[in-house]
C-alpha positions in Angstrom: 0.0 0.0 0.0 2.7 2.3 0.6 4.7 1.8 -2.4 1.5 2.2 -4.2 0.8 6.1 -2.8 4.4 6.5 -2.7 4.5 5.6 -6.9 1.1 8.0 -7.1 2.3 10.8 -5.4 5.8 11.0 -6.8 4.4 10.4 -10.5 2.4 13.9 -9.8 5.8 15.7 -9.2 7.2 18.4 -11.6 10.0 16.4 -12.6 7.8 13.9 -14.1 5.4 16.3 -15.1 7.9 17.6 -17.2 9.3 14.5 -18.3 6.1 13.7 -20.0 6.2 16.9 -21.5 6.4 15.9 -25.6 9.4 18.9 -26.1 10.7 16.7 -28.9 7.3 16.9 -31.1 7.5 20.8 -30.0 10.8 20.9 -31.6 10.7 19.3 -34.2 7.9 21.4 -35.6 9.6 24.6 -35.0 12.7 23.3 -36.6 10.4 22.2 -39.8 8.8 26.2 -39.7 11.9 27.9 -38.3 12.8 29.0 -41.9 9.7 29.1 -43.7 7.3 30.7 -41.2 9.5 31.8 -38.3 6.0 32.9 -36.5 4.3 30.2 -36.4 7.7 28.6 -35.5 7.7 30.3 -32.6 3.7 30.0 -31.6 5.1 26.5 -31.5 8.2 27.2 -29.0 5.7 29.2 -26.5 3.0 26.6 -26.8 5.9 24.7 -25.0 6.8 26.8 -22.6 2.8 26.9 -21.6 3.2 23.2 -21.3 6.3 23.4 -19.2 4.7 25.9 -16.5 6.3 23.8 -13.8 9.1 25.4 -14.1 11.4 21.5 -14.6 14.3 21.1 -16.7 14.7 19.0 -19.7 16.7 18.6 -22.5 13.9 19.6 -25.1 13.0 22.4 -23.0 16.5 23.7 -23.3 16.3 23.3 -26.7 13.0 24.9 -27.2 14.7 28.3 -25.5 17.5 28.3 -28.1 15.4 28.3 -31.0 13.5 31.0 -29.6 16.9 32.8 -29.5 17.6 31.6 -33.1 14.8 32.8 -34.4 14.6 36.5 -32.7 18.3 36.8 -33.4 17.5 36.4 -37.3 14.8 39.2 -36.9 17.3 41.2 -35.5 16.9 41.2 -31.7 19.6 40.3 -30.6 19.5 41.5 -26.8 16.5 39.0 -26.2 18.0 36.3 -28.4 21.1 36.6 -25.9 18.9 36.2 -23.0 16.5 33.2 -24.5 20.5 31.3 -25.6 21.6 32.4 -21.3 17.9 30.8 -20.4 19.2 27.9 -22.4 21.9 27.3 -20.9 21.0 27.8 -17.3 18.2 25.1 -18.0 20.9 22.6 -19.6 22.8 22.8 -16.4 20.1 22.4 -13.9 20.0 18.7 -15.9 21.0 15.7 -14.2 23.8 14.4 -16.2 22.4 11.0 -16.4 19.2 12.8 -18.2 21.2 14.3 -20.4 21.3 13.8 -24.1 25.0 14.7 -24.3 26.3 13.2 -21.2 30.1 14.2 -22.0 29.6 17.9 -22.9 29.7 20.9 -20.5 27.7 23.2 -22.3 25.3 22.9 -25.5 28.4 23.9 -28.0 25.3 25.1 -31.0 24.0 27.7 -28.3 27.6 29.1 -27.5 27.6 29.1 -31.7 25.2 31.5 -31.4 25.5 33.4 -28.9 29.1 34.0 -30.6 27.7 35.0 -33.9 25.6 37.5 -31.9 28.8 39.1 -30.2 30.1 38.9 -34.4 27.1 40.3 -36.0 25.4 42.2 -33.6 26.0 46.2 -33.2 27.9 45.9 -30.4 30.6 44.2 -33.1 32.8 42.3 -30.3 34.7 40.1 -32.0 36.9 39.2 -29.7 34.1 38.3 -27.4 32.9 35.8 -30.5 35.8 34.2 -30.8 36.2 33.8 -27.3 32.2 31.5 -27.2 33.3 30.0 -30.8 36.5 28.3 -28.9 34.4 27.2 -26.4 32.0 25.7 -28.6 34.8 23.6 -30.1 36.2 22.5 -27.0 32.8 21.1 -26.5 32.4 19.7 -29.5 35.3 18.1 -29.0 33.4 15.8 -26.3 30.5 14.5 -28.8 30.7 10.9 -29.3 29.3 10.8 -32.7 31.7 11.3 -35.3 29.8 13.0 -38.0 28.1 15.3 -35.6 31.7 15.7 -33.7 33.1 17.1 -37.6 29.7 19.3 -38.5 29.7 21.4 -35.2 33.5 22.1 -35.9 33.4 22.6 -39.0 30.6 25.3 -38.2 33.3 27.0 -35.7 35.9 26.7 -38.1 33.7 28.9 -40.7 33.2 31.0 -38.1 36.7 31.9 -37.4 37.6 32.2 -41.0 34.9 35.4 -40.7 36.9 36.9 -37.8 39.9 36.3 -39.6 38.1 38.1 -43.0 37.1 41.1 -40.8 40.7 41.2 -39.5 41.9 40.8 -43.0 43.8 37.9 -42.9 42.6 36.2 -45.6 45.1 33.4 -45.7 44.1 32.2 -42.2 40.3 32.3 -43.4 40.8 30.4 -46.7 43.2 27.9 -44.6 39.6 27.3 -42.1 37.7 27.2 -45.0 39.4 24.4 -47.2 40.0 22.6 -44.0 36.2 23.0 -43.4 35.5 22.0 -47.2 37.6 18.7 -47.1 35.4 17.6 -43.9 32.4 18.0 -45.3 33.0 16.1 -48.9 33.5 13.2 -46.1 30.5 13.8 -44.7 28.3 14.2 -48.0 26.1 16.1 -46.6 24.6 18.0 -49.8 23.5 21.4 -48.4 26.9 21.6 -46.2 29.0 21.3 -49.3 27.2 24.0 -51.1 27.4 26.6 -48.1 31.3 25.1 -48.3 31.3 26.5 -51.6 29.3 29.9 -51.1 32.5 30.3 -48.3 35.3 30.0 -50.3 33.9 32.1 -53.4 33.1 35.1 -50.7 37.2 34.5 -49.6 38.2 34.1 -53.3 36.1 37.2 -54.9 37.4 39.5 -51.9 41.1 38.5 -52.6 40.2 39.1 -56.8 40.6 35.6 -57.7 37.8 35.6 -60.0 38.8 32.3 -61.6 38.8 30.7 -58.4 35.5 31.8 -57.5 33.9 30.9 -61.0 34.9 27.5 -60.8 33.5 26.8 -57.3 29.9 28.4 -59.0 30.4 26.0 -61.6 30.7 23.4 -59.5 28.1 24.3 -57.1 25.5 24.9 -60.0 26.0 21.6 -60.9 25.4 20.1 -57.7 22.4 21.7 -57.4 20.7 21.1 -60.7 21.5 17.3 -59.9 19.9 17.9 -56.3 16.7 19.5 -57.9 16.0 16.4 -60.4 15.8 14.6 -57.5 11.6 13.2 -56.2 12.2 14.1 -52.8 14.0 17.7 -53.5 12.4 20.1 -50.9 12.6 24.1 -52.2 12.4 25.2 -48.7 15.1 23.1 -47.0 18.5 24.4 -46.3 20.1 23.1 -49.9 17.8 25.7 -51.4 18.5 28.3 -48.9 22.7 27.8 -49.4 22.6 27.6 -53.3 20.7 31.0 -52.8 23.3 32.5 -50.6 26.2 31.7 -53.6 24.0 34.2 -56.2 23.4 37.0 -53.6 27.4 36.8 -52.9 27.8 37.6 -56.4 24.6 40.3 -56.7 26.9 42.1 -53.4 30.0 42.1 -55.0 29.0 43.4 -58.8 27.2 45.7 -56.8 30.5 46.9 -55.3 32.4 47.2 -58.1 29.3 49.2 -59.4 28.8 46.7 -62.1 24.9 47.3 -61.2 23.0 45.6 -64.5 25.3 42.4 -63.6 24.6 42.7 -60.1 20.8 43.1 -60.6 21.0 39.9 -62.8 22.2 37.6 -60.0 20.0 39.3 -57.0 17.4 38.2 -58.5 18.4 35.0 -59.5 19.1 35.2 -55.7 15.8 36.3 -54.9 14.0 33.6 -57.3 15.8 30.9 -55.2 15.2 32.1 -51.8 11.4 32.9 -51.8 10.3 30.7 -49.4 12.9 32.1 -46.6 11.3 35.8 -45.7 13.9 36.4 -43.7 16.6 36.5 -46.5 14.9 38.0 -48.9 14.4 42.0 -47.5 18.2 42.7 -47.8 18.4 41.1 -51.3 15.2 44.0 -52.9 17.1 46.9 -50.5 20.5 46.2 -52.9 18.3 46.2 -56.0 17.1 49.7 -55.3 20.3 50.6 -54.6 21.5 49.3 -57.7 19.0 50.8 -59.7 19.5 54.1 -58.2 23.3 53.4 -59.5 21.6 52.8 -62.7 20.0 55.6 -62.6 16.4 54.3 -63.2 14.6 56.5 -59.9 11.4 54.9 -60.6 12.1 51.6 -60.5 14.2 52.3 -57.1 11.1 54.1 -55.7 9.2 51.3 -56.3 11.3 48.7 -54.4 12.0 51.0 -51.7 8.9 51.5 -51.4 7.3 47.5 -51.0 10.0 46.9 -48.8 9.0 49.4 -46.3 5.5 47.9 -46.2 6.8 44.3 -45.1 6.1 42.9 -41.4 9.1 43.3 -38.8 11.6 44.7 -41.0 14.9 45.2 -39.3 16.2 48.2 -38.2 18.9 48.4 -40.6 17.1 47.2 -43.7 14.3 50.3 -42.9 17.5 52.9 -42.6 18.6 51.8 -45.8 15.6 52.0 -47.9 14.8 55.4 -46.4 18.4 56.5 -47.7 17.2 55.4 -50.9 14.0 57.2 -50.8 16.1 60.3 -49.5 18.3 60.3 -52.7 15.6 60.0 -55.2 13.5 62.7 -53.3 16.1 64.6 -53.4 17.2 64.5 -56.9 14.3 65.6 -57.7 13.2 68.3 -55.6 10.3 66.9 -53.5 10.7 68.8 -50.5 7.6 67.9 -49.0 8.2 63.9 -49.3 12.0 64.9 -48.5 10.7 66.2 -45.0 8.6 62.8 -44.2 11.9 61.2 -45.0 13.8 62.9 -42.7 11.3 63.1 -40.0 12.0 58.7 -40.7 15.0 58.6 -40.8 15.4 60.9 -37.0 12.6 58.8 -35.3 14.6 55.3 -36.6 17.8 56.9 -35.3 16.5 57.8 -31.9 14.9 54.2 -31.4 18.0 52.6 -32.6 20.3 54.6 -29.8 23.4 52.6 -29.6 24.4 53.5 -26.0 20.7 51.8 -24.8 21.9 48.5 -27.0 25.7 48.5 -25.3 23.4 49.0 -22.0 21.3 45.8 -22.8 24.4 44.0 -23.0 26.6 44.7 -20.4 22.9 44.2 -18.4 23.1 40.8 -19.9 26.1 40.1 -19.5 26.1 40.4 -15.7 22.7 38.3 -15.8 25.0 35.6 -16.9 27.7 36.0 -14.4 25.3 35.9 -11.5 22.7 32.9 -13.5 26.7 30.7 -12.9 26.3 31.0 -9.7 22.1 30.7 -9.4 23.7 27.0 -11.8 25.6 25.8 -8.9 22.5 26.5 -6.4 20.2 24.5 -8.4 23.2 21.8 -8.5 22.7 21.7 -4.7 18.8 21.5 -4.4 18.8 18.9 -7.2 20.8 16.7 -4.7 19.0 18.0 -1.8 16.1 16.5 -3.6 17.2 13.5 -4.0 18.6 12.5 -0.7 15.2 13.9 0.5 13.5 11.7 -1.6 15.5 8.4 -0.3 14.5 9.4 2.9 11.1 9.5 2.6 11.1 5.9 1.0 13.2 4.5 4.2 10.9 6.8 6.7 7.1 5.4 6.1 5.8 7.5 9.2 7.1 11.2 8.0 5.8 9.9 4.7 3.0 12.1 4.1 4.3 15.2 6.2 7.4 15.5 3.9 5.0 14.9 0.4 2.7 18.1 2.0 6.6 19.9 2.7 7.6 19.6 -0.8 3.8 20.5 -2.4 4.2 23.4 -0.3 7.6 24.2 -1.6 6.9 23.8 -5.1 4.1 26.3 -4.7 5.8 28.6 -2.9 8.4 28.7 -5.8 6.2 28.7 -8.6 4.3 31.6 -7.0 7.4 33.2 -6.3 8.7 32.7 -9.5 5.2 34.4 -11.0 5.8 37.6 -8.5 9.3 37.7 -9.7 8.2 37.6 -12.8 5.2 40.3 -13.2 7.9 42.8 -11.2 10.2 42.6 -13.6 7.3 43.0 -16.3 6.1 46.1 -14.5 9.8 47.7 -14.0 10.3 46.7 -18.1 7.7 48.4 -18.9 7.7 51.5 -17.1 11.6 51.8 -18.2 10.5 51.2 -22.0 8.0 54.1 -21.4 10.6 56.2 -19.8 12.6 56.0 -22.6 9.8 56.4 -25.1 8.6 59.8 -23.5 12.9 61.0 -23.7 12.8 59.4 -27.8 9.6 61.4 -28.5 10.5 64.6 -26.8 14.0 64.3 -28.6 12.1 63.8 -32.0 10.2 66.8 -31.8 12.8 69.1 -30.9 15.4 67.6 -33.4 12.4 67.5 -36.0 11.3 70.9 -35.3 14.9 71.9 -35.5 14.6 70.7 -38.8 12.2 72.9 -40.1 13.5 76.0 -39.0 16.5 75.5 -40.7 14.6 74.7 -43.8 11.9 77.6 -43.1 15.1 80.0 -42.9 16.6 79.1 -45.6 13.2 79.5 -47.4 12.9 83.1 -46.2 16.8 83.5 -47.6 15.9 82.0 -51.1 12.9 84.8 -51.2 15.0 87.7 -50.8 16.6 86.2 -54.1 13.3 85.0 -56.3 10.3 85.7 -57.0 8.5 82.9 -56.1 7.3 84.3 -53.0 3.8 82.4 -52.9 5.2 79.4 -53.2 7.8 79.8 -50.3 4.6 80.9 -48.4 2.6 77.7 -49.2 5.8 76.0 -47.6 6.5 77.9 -44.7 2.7 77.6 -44.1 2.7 73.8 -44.1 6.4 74.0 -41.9 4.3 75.8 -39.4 1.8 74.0 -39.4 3.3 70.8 -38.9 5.8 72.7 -35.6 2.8 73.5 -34.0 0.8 70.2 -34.5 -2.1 69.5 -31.8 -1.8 66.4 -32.5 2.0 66.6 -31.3 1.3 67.1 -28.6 -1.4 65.2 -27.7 1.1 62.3 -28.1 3.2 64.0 -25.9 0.3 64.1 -23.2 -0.8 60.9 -23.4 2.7 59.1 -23.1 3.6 61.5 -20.1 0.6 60.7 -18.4 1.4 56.8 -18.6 4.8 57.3 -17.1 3.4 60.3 -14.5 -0.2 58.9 -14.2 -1.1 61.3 -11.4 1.3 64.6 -12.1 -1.3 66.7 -13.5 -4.2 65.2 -10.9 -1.8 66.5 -8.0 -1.2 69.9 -9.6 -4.7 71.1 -10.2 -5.8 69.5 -6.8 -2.5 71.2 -4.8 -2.5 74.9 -7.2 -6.3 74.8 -7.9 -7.5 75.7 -11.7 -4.3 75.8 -14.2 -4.6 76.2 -17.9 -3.3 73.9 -20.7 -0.8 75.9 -21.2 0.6 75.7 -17.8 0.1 72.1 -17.5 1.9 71.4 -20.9 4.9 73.7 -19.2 4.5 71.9 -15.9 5.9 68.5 -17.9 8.1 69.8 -19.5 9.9 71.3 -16.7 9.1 67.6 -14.8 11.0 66.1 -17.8 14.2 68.4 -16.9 13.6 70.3 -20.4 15.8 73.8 -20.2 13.7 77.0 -22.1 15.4 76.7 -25.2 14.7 73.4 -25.0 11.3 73.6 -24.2 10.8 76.6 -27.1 12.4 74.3 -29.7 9.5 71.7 -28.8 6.5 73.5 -28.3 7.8 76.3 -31.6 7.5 79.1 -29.5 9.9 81.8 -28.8 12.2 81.6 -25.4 11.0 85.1 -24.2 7.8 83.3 -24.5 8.6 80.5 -22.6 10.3 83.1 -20.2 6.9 84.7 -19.8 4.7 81.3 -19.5 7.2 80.7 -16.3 6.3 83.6 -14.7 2.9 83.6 -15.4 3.2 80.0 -13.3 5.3 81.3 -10.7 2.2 83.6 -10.0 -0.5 81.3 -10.5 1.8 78.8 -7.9 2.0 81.7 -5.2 5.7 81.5 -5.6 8.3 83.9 -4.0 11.6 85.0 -5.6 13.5 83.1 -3.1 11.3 79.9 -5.0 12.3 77.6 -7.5 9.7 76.5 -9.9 12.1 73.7 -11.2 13.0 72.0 -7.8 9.4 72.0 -7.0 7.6 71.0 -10.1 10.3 67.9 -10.4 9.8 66.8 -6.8 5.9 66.4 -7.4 
């Protein structure tokens, strides 16, 4: 009877619960997706996570996180890829090493892969940092038992080496990884290995100008693939497709460089032909056609791109900057200043959001997160053990049976519900920071913006002194005005101030009695630490204006000359 509620009890426990857990059904549908529909992909990896609310680790589940992190690193977030590859990790180690899939290893070498081509690609450009995780990852590979997946992981690090080595320019070091590389995958025959071999040594042979080189590797490669394609069981959206692809748009980049634009335009898209099932490839292939057919000199056309690829979903960053530069140029040339200031007003908004210091911030944030998760590793090392001499003690003590099973229920909710607080703080101080920092981008993109327009407003009044096309200036200056002193403006303004300070102007009108707009509108900019010519430069208005609106407030606030209207305003 015992054995019986002990076997009941115990098969309720996390651990089992998430032993049960299908992760390997989970992840093998995000891997089938992961390239073809990254979104459903991932409704796939948080489906998972639902179903692992316990909080237990496995080895799927560890997987499940570093897809995640795959997949938001390809759309270019590369801050919260880092943290979903740490989260991977951290769960890895918390594994028994008996339950492990890869007994031998220390750490997952694929996720220190990526976290090392995040250090490589990502803004923060640390490539010493990369090559710091890629030796790392081969150290671990090192450990695998299987041969052939032993040779594919480093061959993996070995390519990315040769790209540290290419950004260093030593090209002989990276062609030396990348034959190396190429010899251990014609062992392995695996098809879409050897073409990605081949895409890596024409990118090292057409930067070093050996063209001959190069050709005869696409030669080679086009081959392979046409051979691969008469095949019955050829899939256009596997990784052979998406590699063959990658050799074309090497070529489309490089004409492009050499500003041989109607050759590079032939093989983007050839490039983009091949790689329409992968949306995530396909954006920075149309951004280098418009730019080629601005080189070209066909505006239209370049418009026209530009255009479509600003409409697609979750565009990076980088891709939107460049497309707006192309819009800027043909705008421009051709004397749209109204379509010229939309641009710009773009092209300051993107550059606010895309601050680099806030990104270096994220980093260096996440970079301690991992120091102190080590240590959180070697707790859960302890408690794992804990657990299981507590559990062999409640087999050989039958009478403290049922006290210790009501111990560790209680435990087990205490930490899942402590978990969840955790968890919704965090959420709260998250989004009250990205507020924060919203209000400071907006109130930065007016002033810059309005700036802007005064510039371009005086130069207007300078041009009129010289022409006669005075009603025409007017029209401009009209719609310059119109747009500085935009309700609308500030409106925004108001409603994301009153989401970070949701009781500033509550307190005011209840502490100073009945205030205007005007003063209120003042009252936050003063909270937000805006100097006069500051505050002028947002709201349009002159600074003996502002000046004047200050005093008016001093009154209204009963305020003596000994008073400062700053210090008390900000300490509301």
């Amino acid at each position: 009877m015992f054995l019986t509620l002990l076997f009941f009890f115990t098969s309720l426990s996390p651990v089992n619960v998430a032993a049960n857990t299908d992760f390997q059904s989970f992840n093998d549908s995000i891997r089938k997706y992961k390239l073809t529909n990254p979104q459903k992909a991932l409704d796939f990896a948080f489906e998972a996570l639902d179903a692992s609310y316990y909080g237990s680790s496995s080895p799927g589940l560890s997987g499940v996180y570093a897809h995640i992190g795959e997949i938001l690193n390809e759309r270019g977030l590369h801050a919260a890829a880092l943290s979903y590859f740490q989260i991977s990790l951290e769960t890895f180690e918390t594994i028994p090493v008996s339950e492990r899939n890869l007994k031998k290893v220390n750490k997952p070498p694929w996720v220190l892969v990526n976290i090392a081509n995040i250090y490589f690609s990502s803004p923060i450009k640390d490539y010493k940092k990369s090559k710091e995780y890629n030796l790392e990852a081969q150290e671990n590979f090192l450990l695998y038992e299987n041969e052939g997946k032993k040779q594919n992981g480093l061959n993996t690090v070995r390519g990315n080496l040769a790209l540290i080595a290419i950004v260093n320019k030593n090209y002989d070091l990276a062609l030396k990884y990348y034959l190396k590389t190429f010899e251990s995958r014609k062992i392995l025959d695996k098809k879409e290995d050897l073409l990605y071999s081949y895409s890596q040594l024409i990118n090292i042979h057409l930067r070093t100008g050996n063209f001959f080189k190069a050709n005869e590797f696409l030669k080679t490669a086009d081959n392979l693939y046409e051979t691969l394609v008469s095949e019955k069981s050829f899939d256009n959206g596997s990784y052979i497709q998406r590699n063959y692809g990658y050799i074309y748009a090497l070529y489309g980049a490089y004409y492009q460089s050499v500003k041989e634009y109607k050759r590079a335009i032939e093989n983007l898209n050839k490039a983009k032909l091949i790689l329409i099932k992968f949306p995530n490839e396909i954006p920075s292939i149309t951004t280098r056609l418009a730019e080629c057919y601005i080189g070209l000199n066909d505006l239209s056309k370049a418009k026209e791109i530009a255009i479509e690829n600003l409409k697609v979903n979750n565009l990076s960053p980088i891709e939107k900057k460049y497309n707006y530069k192309v819009l800027e140029k043909i705008y421009k040339s051709q004397n749209l200043n109204r379509e010229l200031i939309n641009i710009k007003d773009s092209i300051i908004k993107l550059a606010g959001f895309a601050n680099t210091n806030k990104i270096i911030a994220n980093f260096s944030k996440l970079e301690t997160q991992i120091l102190l998760s080590e240590k959180q590793s070697e707790l859960n090392q302890n408690k794992i053990r804990y657990n299981t001499y507590l559990f062999i003690f409640i087999i050989g003590t039958t009478i403290l049976f049922f006290s210790l099973v009501s111990i560790r229920i209680n435990y087990n909710y205490q930490k899942e519900r402590n978990i969840r607080l955790e968890a919704e703080q965090q959420v709260i101080e998250v989004e009250l920071e990205n507020k924060q920092i919203e209000l400071v981008y907006k109130t930065n993109f007016i002033a810059q913006r309005n700036e802007y327009l005064e510039k371009l407003r005086g130069s207007i009044d300078k041009e009129e002194k010289d022409t006669s096309e005075s009603k025409i200036s007017r029209k401009i200056k009209n719609d310059i005005n119109r747009i500085i002193g935009s309700e609308k403006v500030f409106e925004d303004f108001e409603n994301q101030f009153n989401k970070v300070n949701p009781d500033f102007f509550k307190d005011m009108l209840s502490r100073f009695g009945k205030l205007s707009n005007t003063d209120l509108r003042l009252s936050a900019y003063i909270k937000m630490n805006q100097s006069n010519s500051q505050i002028a430069q947002i709201t349009g208005a002159s600074i003996r204006t502002v000046e004047s609106q200050r005093y008016r407030l001093s009154k209204k606030l009963d305020l003596t000359k000994e008073d400062d209207l700053n210090s008390l305003i900000i300490s509301l």
